[in-house]
C-alpha positions in Angstrom: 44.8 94.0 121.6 44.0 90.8 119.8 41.3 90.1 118.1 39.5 86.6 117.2 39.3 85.6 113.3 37.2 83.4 112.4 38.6 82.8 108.9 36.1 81.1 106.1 33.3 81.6 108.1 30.9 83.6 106.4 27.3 85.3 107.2 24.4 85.9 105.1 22.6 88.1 107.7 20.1 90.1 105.6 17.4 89.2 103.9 17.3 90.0 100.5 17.7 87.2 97.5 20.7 86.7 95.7 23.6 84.1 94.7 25.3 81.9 96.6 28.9 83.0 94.4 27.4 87.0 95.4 30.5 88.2 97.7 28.1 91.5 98.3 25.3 89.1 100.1 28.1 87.5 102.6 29.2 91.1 103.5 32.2 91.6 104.5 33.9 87.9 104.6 32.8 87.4 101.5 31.7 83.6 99.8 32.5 80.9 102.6 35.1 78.6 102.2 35.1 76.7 105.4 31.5 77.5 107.5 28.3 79.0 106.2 25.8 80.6 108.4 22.4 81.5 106.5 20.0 83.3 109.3 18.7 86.9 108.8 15.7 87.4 109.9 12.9 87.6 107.3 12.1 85.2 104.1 14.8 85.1 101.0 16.1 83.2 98.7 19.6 81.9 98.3 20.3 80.2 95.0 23.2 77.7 94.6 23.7 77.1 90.7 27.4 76.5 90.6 29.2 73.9 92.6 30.3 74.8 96.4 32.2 73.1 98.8 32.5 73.7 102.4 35.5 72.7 104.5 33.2 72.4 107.9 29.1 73.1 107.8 26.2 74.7 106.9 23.7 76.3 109.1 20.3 76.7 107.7 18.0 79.1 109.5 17.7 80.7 113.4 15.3 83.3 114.7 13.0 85.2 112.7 14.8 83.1 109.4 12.7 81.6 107.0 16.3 80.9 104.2 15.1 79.3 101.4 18.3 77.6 99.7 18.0 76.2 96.2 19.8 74.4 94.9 19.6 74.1 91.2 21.2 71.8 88.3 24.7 71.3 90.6 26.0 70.2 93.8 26.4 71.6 97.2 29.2 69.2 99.5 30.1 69.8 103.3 30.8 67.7 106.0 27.5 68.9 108.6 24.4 70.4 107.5 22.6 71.8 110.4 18.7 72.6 109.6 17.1 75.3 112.2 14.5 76.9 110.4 13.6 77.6 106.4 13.8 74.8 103.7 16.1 73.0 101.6 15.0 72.7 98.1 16.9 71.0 95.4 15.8 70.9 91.7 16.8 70.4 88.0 19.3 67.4 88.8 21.0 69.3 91.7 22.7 67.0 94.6 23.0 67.5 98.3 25.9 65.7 99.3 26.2 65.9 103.7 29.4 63.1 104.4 28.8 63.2 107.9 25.4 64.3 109.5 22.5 66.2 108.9 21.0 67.7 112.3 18.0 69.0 112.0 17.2 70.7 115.7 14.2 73.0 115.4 11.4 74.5 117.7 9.0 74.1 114.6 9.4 72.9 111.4 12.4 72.5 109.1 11.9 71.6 105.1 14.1 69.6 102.8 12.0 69.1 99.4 14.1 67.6 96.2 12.1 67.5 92.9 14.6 65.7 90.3 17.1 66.2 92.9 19.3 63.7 95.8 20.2 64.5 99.1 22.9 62.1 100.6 24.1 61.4 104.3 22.6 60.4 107.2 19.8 62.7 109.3 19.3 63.3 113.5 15.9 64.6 113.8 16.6 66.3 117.6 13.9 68.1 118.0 11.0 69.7 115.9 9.9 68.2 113.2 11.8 67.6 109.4 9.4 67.7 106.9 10.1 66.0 103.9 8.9 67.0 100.4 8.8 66.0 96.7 10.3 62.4 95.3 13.5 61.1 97.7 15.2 57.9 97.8 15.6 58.0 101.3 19.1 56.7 101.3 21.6 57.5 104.4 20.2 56.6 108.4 17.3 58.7 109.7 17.7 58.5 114.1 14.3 60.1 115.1 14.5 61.4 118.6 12.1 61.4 121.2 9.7 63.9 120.6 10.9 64.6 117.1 8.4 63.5 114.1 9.6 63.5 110.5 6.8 64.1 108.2 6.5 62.7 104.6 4.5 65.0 101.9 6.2 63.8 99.1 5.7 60.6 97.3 8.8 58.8 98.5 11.0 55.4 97.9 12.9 53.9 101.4 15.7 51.4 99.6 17.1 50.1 102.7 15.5 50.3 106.5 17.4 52.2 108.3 15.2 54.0 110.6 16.0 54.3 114.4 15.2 56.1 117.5 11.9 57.0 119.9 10.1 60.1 117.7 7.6 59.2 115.3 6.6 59.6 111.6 3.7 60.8 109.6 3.3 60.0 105.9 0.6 62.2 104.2 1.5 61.3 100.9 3.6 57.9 100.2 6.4 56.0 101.1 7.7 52.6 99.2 9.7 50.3 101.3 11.7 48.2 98.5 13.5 45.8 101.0 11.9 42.0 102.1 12.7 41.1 105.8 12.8 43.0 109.2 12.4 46.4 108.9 12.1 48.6 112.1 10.4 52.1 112.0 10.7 55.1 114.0 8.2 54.0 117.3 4.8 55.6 116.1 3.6 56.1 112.4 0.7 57.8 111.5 -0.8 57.4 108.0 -2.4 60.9 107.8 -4.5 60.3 104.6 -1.5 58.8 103.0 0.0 54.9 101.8 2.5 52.5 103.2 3.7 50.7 100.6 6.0 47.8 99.7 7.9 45.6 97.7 9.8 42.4 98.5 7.5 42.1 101.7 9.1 43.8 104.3 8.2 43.2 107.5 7.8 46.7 109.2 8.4 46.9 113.0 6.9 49.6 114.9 4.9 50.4 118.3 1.5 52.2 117.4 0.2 52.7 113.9 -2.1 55.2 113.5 -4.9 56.0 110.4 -6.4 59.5 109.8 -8.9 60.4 106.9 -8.5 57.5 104.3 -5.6 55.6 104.2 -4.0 53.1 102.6 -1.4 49.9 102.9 -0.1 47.6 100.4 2.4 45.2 99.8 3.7 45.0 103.3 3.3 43.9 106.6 3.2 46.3 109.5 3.6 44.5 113.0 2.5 47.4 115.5 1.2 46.9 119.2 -1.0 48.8 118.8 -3.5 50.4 115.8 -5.6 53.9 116.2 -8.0 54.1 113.1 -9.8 57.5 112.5 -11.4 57.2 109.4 -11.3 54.8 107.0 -7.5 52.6 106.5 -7.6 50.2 103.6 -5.7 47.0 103.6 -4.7 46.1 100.0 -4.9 41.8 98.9 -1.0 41.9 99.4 -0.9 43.6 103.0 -1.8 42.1 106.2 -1.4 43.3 109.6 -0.1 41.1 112.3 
């Protein structure tokens, strides 16, 4: 008889809080070296406040899983961070550092909020939506698929453009674009009470723009086809749109 290993995988398949460094809450495998696999059904917290490293990925979420996974005052590394369900949340100075790809792929909605924390590496929004919370640099490329819709809650800072894809984006609270010349946006943004903001005068290149309750833009110049106000949008001395 032979039987299939798969050795440094690990999986935290109850739901109860604990440590990330816990053997006890990986069962039987004990703390991942190579792959992680956080999805019991249920809400819990998993707490990172120690450096790990991960040889291959991290899944976040499934089924029934609501993970929360903070982490706190150090850094998490791995290769692919795969977002299902649950959030993200990164605090006290922690870092997120993803070297290849974050896929977020998600029937609802997946979380990633830093307060005083970084996440770093690019993001694939496939499905669902990523909702993004607290203060990020955006750094890294964000492909927004078809469908897909990354929402901003956060008051957030974009240093470079490097948005791309079909899906759309909704800002409820604020996003700062600090880079001057052509800057393309994910195909449909909707300002859902929130502000556009910029500095340097970027140019931002988009299909629809869209304005629910009262929102605002300033400093930059949106060039959409198209513009859907439902409320009230206000255009600061320093924005135009063209």
């Amino acid at each position: 008889m032979i039987l299939a290993v798969s050795y440094g995988q690990s999986t935290w398949s109850t739901a109860v809080n604990g440590t990330w460094s816990s053997a006890g809450g990986w069962g039987s495998a004990g703390v991942p070296t190579k792959t992680a696999i956080i999805n019991a059904a249920g809400s819990f917290v998993v707490t990172i406040n120690s450096p790990v490293t991960l040889a291959t990925s991290l899944t976040l979420g499934g089924t029934g899983s609501l993970p929360i996974l903070l982490v706190s005052g150090t850094t998490l590394t791995v290769p692919t961070l795969n977002l299902i369900s649950g959030t993200l949340l990164v605090v006290n100075g922690g870092t997120v550092a993803v070297s290849n790809e974050i896929n977020v792929n998600t029937a609802g909605t997946a979380v990633i909020t830093a307060n005083n924390g970084q996440i770093q590496g690019s993001t694939t929004v496939t499905s669902g939506q990523l909702q993004l919370g607290g203060d990020l640099a955006l750094n890294g490329l964000y492909y927004i698929a078809s469908g897909a819709t990354l929402l901003l809650t956060g008051n957030h800072s974009l240093p470079s453009c490097q948005f791309s894809g079909d899906g759309s984006m909704t800002i409820s609270g604020s996003l700062t674009v600090s880079y001057g010349g052509y800057c393309p946006f994910p195909q449909i943004v909707t300002l859902d009470g929130g502000v556009l903001a910029g500095t340097g005068s970027p140019a931002i290149f988009l299909t629809s723009l869209n304005a629910n309750g009262e929102s605002t833009i300033q400093g930059i110049t949106p060039n959409p086809s198209s513009v859907y106000v439902s409320g009230t949008l206000n255009i600061e001395s320093d924005a135009q749109i063209t």
